[in-house]
VOKOL-246408 format. One record per residue (C-alpha): residue in three letters; x negated, y negated, z negated. Coordinates in steps of 0.5 Angstrom, whole numbers, padded with zeros to 4 digits, always signed. Layout:
<nodes>
ALAXYZ
...
</nodes>
This chain:
<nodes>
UNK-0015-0031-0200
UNK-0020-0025-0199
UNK-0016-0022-0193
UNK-0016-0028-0189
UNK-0024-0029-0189
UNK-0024-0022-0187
UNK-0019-0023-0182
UNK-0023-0030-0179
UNK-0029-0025-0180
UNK-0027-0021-0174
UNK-0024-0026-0171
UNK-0031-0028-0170
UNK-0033-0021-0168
UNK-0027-0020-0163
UNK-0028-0026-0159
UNK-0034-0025-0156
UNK-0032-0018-0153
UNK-0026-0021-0151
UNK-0029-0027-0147
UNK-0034-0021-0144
UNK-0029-0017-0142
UNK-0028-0016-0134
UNK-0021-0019-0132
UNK-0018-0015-0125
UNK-0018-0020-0121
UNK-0025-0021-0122
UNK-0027-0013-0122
UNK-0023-0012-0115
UNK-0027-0018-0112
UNK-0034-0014-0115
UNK-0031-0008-0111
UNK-0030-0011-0105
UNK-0038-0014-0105
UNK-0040-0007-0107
UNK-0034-0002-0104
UNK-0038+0005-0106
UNK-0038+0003-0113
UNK-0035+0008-0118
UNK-0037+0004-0125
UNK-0037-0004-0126
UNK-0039-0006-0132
UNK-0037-0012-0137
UNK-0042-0018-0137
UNK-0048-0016-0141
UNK-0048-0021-0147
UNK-0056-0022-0147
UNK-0056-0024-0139
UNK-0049-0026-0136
UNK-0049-0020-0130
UNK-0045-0015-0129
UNK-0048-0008-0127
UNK-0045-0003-0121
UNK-0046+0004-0121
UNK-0045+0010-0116
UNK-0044+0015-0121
UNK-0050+0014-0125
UNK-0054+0010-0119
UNK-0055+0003-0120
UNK-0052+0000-0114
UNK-0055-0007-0117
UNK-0051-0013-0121
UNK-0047-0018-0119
UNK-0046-0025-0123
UNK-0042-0032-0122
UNK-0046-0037-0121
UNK-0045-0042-0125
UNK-0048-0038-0130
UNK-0054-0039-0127
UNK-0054-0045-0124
UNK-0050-0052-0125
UNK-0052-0056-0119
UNK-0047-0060-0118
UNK-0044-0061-0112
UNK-0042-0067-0107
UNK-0036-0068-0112
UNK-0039-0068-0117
UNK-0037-0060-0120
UNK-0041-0054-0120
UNK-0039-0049-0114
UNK-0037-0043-0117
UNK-0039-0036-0113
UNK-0039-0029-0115
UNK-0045-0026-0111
UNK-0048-0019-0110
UNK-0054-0017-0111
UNK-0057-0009-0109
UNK-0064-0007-0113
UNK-0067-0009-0106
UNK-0066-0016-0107
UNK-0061-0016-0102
UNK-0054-0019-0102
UNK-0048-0015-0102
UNK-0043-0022-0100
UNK-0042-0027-0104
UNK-0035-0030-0105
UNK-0033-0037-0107
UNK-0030-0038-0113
UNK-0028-0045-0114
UNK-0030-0051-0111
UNK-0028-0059-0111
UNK-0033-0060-0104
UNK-0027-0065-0101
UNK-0030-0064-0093
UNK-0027-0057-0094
UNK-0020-0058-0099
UNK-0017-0063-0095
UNK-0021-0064-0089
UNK-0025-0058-0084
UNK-0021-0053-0089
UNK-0025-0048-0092
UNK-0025-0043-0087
UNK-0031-0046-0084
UNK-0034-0045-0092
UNK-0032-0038-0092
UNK-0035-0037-0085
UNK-0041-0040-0088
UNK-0043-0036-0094
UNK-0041-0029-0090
UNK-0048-0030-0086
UNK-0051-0029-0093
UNK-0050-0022-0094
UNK-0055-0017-0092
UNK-0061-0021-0092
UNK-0065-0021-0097
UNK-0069-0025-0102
UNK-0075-0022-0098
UNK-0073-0027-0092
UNK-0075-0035-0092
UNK-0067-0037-0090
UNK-0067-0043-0087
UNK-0060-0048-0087
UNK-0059-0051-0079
UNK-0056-0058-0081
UNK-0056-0059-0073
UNK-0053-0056-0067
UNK-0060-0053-0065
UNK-0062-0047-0061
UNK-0063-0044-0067
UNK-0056-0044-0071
UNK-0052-0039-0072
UNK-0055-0033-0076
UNK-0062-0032-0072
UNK-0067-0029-0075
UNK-0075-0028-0073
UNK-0079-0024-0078
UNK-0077-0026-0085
UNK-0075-0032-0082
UNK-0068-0033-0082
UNK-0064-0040-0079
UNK-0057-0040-0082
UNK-0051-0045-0078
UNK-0049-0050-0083
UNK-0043-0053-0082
UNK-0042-0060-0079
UNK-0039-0065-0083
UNK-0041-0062-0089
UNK-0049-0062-0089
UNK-0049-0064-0096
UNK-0044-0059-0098
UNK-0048-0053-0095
UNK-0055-0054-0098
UNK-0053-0055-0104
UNK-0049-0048-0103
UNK-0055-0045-0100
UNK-0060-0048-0106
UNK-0055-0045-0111
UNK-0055-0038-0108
UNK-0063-0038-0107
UNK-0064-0041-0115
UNK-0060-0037-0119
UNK-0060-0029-0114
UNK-0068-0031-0116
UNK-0066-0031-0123
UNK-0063-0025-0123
UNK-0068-0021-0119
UNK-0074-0024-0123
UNK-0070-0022-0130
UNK-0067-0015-0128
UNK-0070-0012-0121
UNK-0077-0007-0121
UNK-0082-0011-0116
UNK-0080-0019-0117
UNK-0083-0020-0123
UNK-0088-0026-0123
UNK-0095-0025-0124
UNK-0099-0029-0131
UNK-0098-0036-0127
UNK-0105-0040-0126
UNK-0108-0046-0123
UNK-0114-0048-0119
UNK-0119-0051-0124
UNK-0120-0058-0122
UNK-0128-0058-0123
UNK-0130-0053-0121
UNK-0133-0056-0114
UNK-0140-0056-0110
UNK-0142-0056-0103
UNK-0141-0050-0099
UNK-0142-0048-0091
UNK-0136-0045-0088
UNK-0139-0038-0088
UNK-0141-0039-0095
UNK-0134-0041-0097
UNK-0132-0034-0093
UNK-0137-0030-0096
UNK-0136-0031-0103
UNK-0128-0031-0102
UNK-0126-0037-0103
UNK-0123-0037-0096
UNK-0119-0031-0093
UNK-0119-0028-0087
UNK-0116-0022-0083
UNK-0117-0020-0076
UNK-0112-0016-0072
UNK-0116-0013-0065
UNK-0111-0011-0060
UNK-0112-0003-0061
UNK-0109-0004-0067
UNK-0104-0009-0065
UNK-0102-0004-0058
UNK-0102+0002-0064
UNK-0096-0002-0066
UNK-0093-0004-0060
UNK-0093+0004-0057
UNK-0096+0000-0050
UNK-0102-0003-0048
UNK-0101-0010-0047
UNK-0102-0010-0041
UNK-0095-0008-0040
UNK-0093-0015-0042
UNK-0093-0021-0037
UNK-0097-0026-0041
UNK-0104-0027-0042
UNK-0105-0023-0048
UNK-0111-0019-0047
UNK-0117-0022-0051
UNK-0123-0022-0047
UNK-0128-0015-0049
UNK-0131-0015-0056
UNK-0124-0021-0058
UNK-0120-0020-0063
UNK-0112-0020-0061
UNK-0111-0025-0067
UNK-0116-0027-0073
UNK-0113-0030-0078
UNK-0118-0035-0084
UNK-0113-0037-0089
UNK-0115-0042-0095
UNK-0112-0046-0102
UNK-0113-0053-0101
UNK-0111-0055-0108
UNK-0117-0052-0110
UNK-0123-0058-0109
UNK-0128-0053-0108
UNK-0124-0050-0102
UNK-0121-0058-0101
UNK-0126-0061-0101
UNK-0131-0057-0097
UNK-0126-0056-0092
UNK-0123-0063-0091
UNK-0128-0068-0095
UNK-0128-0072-0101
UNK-0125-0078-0096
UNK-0120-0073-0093
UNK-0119-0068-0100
UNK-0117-0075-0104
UNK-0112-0078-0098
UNK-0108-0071-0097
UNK-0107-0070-0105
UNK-0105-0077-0106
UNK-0100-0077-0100
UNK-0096-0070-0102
UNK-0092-0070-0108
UNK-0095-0068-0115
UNK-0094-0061-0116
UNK-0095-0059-0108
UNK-0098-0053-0105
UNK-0102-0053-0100
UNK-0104-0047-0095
UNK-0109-0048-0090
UNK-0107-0043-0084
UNK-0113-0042-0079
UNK-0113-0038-0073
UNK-0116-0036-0065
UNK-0115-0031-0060
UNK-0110-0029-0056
UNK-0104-0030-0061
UNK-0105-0036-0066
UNK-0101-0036-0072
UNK-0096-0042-0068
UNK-0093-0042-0061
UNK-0093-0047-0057
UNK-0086-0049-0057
UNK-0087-0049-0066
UNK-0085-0056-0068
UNK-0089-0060-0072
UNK-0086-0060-0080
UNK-0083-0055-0079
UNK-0082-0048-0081
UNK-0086-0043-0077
UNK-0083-0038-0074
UNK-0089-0032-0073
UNK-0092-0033-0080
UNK-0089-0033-0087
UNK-0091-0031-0094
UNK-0088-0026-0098
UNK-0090-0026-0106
UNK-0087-0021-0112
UNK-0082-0018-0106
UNK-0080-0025-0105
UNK-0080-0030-0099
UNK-0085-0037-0100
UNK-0083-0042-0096
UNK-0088-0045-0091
UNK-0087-0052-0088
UNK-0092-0055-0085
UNK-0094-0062-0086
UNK-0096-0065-0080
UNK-0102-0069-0083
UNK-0108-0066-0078
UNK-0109-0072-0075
UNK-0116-0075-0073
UNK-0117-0078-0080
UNK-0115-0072-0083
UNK-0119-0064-0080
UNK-0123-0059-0082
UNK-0130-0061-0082
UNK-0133-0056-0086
UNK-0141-0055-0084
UNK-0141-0050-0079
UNK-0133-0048-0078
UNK-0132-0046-0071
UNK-0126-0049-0066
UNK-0119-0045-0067
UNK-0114-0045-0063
UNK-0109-0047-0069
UNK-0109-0051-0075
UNK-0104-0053-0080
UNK-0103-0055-0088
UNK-0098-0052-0091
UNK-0094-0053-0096
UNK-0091-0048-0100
UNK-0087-0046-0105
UNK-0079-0046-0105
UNK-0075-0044-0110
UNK-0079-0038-0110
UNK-0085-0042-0112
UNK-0092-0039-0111
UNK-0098-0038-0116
UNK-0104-0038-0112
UNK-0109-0033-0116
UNK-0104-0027-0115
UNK-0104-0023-0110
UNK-0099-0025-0104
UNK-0098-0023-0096
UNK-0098-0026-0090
UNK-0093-0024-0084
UNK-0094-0024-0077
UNK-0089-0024-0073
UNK-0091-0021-0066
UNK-0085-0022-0062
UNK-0087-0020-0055
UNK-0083-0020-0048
UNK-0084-0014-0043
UNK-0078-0018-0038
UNK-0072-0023-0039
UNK-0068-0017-0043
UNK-0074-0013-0046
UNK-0078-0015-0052
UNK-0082-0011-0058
UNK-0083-0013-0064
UNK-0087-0012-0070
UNK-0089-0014-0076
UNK-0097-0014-0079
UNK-0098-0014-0087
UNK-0104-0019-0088
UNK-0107-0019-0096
UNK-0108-0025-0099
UNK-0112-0025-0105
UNK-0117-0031-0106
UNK-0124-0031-0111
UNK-0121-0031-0118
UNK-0126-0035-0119
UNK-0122-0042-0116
UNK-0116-0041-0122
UNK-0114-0041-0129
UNK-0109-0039-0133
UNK-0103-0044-0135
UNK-0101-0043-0142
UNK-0094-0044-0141
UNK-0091-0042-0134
UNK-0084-0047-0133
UNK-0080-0043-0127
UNK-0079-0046-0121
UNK-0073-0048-0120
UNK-0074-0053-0125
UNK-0080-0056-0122
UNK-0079-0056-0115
UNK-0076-0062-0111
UNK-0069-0064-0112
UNK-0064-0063-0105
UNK-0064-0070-0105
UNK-0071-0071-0103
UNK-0071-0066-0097
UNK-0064-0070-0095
UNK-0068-0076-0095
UNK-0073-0074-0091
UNK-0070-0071-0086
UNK-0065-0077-0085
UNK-0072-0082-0085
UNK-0069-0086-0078
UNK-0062-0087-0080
UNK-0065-0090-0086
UNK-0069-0093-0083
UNK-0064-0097-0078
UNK-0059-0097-0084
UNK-0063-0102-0088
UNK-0065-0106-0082
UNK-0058-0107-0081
UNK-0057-0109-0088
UNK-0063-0113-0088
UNK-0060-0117-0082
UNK-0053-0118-0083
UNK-0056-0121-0091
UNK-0060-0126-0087
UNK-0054-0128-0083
UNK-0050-0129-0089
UNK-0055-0132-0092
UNK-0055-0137-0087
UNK-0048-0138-0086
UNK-0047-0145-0086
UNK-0052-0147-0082
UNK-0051-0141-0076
UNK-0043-0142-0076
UNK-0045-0148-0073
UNK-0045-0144-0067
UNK-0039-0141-0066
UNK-0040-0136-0059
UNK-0046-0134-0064
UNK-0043-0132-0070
UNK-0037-0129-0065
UNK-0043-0125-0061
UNK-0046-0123-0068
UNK-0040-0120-0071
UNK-0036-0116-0066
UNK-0043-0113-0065
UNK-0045-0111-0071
UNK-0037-0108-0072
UNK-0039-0104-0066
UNK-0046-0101-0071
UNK-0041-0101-0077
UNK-0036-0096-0072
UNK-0041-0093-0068
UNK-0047-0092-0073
UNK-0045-0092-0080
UNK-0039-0089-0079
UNK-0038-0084-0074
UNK-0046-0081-0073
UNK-0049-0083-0079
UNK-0043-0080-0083
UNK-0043-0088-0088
UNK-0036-0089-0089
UNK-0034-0090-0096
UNK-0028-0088-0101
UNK-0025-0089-0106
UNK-0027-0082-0108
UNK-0034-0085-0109
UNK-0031-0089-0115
UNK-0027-0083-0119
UNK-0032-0079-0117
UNK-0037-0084-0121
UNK-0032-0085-0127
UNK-0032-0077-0128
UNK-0040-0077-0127
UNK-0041-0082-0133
UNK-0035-0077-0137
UNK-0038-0071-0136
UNK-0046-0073-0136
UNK-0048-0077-0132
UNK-0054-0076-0126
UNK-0056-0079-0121
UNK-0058-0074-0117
UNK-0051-0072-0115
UNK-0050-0079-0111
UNK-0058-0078-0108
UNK-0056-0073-0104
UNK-0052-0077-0098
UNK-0057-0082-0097
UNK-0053-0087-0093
UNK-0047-0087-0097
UNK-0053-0089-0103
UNK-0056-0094-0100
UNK-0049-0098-0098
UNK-0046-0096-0105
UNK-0051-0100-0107
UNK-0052-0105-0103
UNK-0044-0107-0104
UNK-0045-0106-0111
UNK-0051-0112-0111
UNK-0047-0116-0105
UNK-0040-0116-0109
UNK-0043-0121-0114
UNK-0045-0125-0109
UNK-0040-0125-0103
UNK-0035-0121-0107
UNK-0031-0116-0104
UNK-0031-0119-0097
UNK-0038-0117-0093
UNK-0036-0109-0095
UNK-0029-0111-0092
UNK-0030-0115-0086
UNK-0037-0112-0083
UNK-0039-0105-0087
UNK-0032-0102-0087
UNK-0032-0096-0081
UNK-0024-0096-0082
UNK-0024-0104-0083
UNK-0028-0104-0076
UNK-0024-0098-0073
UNK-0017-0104-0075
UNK-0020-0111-0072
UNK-0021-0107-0065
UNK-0013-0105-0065
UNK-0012-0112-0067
UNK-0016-0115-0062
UNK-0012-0109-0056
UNK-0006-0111-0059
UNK-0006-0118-0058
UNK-0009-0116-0051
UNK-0003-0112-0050
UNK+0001-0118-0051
UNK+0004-0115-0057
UNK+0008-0119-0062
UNK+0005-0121-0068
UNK+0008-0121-0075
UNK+0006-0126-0080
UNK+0009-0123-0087
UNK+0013-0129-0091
UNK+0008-0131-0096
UNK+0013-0130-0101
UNK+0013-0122-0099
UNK+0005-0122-0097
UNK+0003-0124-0104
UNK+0008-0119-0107
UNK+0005-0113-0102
UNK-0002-0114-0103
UNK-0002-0112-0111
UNK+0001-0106-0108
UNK-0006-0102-0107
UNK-0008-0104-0115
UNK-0003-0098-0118
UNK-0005-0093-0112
UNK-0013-0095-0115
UNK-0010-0093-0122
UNK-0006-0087-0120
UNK-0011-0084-0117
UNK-0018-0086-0122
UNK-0013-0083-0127
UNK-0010-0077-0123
UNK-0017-0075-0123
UNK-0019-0074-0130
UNK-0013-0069-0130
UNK-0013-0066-0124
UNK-0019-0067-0120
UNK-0015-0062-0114
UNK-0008-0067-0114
UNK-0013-0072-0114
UNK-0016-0070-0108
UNK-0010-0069-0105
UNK-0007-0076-0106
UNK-0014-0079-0104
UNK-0011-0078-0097
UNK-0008-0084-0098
UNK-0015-0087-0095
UNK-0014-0085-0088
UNK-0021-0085-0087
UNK-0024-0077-0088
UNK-0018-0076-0081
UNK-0020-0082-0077
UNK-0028-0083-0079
UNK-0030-0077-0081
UNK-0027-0071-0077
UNK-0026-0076-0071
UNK-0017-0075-0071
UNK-0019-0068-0070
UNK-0014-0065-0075
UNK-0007-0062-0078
UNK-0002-0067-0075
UNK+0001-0071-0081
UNK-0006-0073-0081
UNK-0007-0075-0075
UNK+0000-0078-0074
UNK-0001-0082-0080
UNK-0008-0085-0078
UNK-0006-0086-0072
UNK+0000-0090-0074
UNK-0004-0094-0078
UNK-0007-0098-0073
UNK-0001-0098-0069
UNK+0002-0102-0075
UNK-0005-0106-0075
UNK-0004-0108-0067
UNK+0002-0112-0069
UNK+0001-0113-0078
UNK-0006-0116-0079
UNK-0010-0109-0082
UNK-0004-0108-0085
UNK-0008-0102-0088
UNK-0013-0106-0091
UNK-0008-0111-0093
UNK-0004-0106-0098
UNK-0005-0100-0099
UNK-0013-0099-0099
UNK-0015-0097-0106
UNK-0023-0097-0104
UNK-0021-0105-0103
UNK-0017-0106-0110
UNK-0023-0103-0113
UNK-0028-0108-0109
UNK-0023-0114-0111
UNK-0023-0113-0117
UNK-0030-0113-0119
UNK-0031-0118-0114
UNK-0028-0124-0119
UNK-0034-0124-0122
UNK-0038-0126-0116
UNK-0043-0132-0118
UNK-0042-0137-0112
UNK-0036-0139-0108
UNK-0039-0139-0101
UNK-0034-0141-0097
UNK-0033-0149-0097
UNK-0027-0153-0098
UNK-0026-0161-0095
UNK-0020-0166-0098
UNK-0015-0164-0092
UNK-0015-0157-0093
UNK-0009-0156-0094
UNK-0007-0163-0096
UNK-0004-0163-0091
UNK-0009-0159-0087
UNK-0006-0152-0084
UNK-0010-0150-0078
UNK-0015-0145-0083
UNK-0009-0142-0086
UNK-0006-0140-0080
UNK-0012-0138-0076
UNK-0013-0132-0083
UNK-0011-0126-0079
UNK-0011-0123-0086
UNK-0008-0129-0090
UNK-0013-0130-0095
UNK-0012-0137-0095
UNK-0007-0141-0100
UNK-0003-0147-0097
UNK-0007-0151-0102
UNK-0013-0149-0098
UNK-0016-0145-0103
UNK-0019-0138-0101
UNK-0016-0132-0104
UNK-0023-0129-0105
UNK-0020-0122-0107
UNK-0016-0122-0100
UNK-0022-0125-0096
UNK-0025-0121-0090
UNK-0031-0126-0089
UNK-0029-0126-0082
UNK-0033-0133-0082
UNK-0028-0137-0078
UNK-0026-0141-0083
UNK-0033-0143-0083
UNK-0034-0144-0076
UNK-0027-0148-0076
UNK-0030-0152-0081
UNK-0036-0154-0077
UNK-0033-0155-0070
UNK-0031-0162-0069
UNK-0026-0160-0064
UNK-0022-0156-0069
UNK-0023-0159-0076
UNK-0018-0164-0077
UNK-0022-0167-0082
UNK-0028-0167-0077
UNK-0024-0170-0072
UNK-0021-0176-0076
UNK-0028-0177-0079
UNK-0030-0177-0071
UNK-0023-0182-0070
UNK-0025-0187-0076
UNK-0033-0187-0072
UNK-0030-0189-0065
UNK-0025-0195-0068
UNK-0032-0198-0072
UNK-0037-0197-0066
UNK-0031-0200-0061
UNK-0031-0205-0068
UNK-0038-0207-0068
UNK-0038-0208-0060
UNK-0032-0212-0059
UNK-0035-0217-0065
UNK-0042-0217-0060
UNK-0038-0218-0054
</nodes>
């Protein structure tokens, strides 16, 4: 008995060795991050890093990822990478480990993912790196200063953001806990009372502003040339500075309040997030601190800011407006101005010491240009801050990804919710406007062309069965909420279809939000334009087809607590991801069985959506538990009356007259039918029964 405790008691001791032992795999993927590394360490047990070597130099470490961050990615898993790091704060490279990002399994490949975190090696956490979510000007690995724009991917924005934070939060944990020089200084405050009326020169003198002037010697000194050299009008007037640079914490009311006003101070504070920083950045002379190109809420180009060897993010906030403007007793005229926000996922700590950068980027001709960096010192009076007792790391206070998406995707948001909010007036209304059928005609072809067009190619809105088990997996796992906020358009028609099934049911997501379903009623209508036969399905086989998307739903939402990486695969079945997402632009099979699809649906009725969709039977399912039957009946409705059945392109009409809600589209023309008198039989007999009563009543007068 005594044995077996000693031997559980080694055991306990053993296995931790064992989990930290270095496998080859893993060490050959380490040498190739550092390839003049001579010893790689196993990871450290108080700190998951694996130190690398040169002999006896310390080349830096590197580490997984996912021991430092567990930011979840667009499907709902941490992306694992294994990244390097030298004792400079530089990246060695970084290699992708695992990931479940569907976008790169099973759509753009992960070629595009690879090609993404290559552009990280050799920068440095020094730089302020910033990921292009459009084709803009400035994609594709450029720099200028400590500013660097990296190209994203198309098509997988989300993904690559959520890449981009999970390299900058967790290099930065490593760097503020091993590398000399990143370290945080004692985190501190402005005091929230301290406060009195000062002048402009007062606030300067007793340093509660900074300020720095570059004259053009200086500045020529650097460049090696006069600037007479350059063509543009850069040579200050005799006894002018080339640059002079006035840089001010707002936060602190003695700085804010005097510069802004109490009016101005009290609006900005209450518009910006809790927990903002905010820098003013002030300059005149021959080269202000922006350009004229710079564009308002964005990230300067020509100044950044460094703190503990680290880059802080500087985003300008675009609220100097007439309302909002330095207003300081005796402040002279600037040639530019603005209120940065700073921080990132580097933080900032406004009593210690810092440095802005500017960039000076100067053009002799088309092909020449000089470039230099000037180092400005940013220290303020200590007497604007106090100490904070205990100092929570940035990454976990600074903004989710979420937020910076939304944001930045402001005005499809906005014309997403304005297309909702129509299209639930319409609905809402249904009865009273089907009595209009060119109306309710023109209304639905032109918002299958917004559901196409807008939601599904260009806003990216098309939903999918991998939403549902990628839900069902979150609330397994621990669910968060902030891994569905990070595609705003897809949260908010979650939503609103979620909300909408128990009033409707599956129908308005189906027959009117669907992109795909969109994409199909057109191939209908060309089919019938071509003239095509169209098959109508024997009833006895379309009620047995359409019970066939019901097992694919469960195959899939099971497969997926097993194995995310099949589940992916068969949620190819949705041919959604070849034909919205990547625009047929893809392997063969996919395109060919996309295609073929609405090929199909040019003769069958959105044959697809019929009975194979997974999403819809999803839909339908907890569509049963909508609280009103929209859609009216009469007497005659299929006793003996037809006409309605026969015109459901999507047979979802029984031939007792009932509407089959789990099959309905809400194409509404049902409704119209049943509004017209020249097509409802029960209109027309009524009409009928009226005429033989007023011929009645005239024939008795006469």
């Amino acid at each position: 008995m005594a044995g077996r405790i000693v031997l559980l008691l080694a055991c306990l001791f053993v296995m931790p060795l064992v989990q930290a032992e270095l496998s080859d795999s893993k060490r050959a993927l380490i040498q190739e991050l550092f390839p003049s590394a001579t010893i790689i360490e196993d990871k450290l047990p108080d700190f998951p890093v694996y130190p690398v070597y040169q002999l006896q130099e310390l080349l830096g470490y590197a580490y997984e990822s996912i021991d430092h961050s567990r930011l979840q990615g667009f499907a709902g898993k941490p992306i694992s990478m294994l990244i390097g790091l030298d004792t400079k704060g530089r990246f060695t490279g970084i290699k992708v480990l695992n990931h479940h990002e569907p976008v790169f399994l099973h759509g753009l490949g992960e070629a595009p993912l690879f090609e993404f975190v290559d552009q990280y090696e050799g920068h440095s956490l020094q730089e302020q790196i910033i990921v292009s979510t459009s084709n803009s000007s400035r994609s594709g690995r450029t720099s200028e200063g400590n500013v660097v724009h990296f190209d994203g991917v198309s098509k997988a924005t989300v993904s690559v953001l959520i890449i981009n934070d999970t390299v900058l939060s967790s290099a930065l944990k490593v760097a503020r806990k091993k590398l000399e020089g990143f370290a945080q200084s004692a985190p501190t405050k402005a005091k929230p009372d301290f406060y009195q009326p000062l002048s402009w020169q007062q606030l300067l003198d007793r340093g509660y502003i900074g300020h720095w002037q570059i004259t053009a010697e200086s500045i020529e000194a650097e460049l090696g040339r006069p600037l007479s050299d350059y063509p543009m009008d850069i040579q200050p007037a005799d006894g002018e500075p080339f640059t002079e640079l006035f840089f001010a914490y707002i936060n602190s009311p003695m700085v804010g309040r005097n510069l802004l006003g109490d009016d101005g101070y009290q609006r900005l504070m209450q518009r910006i997030d809790e927990g903002a920083q905010v820098l003013a950045v002030m300059s005149r002379g021959a080269f202000p601190h922006v350009s004229r190109e710079f564009v308002p809420g964005s990230s300067p180009d020509r100044v950044g800011l460094t703190q503990n060897n680290l880059a802080v993010e500087m985003r300008d906030l675009n609220l100097l407006d007439q309302n909002l403007d330095f207003r300081a007793a005796g402040i002279p005229s600037f040639d530019a101005g603005n209120l940065f926000r700073v921080g990132g996922n580097a933080g900032f700590n406004p009593g210690a010491d810092a440095n802005l950068k500017l960039n000076v980027e100067l053009a002799r001709n088309h092909l020449m240009v000089d470039r230099t960096s000037l180092n400005i010192p940013v220290r303020f009076n200590e007497e604007l801050f106090e100490a904070v007792e205990i100092a929570p790391n940035p990454e976990d206070t600074r903004q989710p990804v979420w937020i910076g998406l939304w944001k930045e995707r402001w005005w499809q948001i906005s014309l997403l919710v304005l297309g909702l909010t129509v299209l639930t007036v319409f609905f809402a209304r249904q009865k009273t406007l089907s009595r209009n059928p060119k109306l309710v005609h023109r209304f639905r072809w032109g918002f299958l062309f917004f559901t196409l067009f807008f939601i599904g190619f260009y806003a990216q809105g098309q939903l999918s069965v991998v939403n549902i088990y990628t839900l069902f997996l979150a609330v397994w796992d621990g669910f968060s909420l902030n891994v569905f906020l990070l595609d705003p358009i897809i949260f908010i028609l979650w939503v609103y279809t979620f909300i909408t099934l128990f009033i409707w049911g599956r129908g308005l997501f189906c027959g009117w939000l669907c992109p795909f379903g969109a994409l199909q009623e057109m191939a209908a209508w060309l089919g019938e334009k071509l003239k095509f036969r169209q098959i109508k399905v024997p009833e006895q086989w379309h009620r047995r087809l359409i019970l066939l998307k019901y097992p694919i739903l469960l195959a899939l939402v099971g497969t997926a607590f097993y194995s995310l990486t099949i589940a992916e695969k068969l949620a190819e079945v949705e041919p959604f991801k070849t034909s919205i997402t990547l625009f047929f632009v893809r392997s063969w099979p996919f395109v060919l069985y996309a295609v073929g699809l609405l090929v199909i649906g040019m003769f069958i009725h959105k044959f697809y959506c019929r009975y194979l969709c997974p999403l819809g039977a999803g839909l339908a399912v907890l569509g049963r538990f909508r609280l009103f039957s929209w859609l009216d009946r009469v007497e005659l409705c299929g006793n003996p009356c037809q006409h309605c059945k026969n015109e459901c392109g999507i047979n979802a009409i029984r031939k007792d007259g009932r509407i089959d809600y789990d099959e309905c589209i809400q194409c509404l023309e049902c409704v119209v039918i049943l509004e017209d008198d020249t097509r409802c039989v029960d209109k027309r007999l009524e009409s009928k029964k009226r005429s033989k009563q007023a011929n009645i009543l005239a024939t008795d007068a006469g």
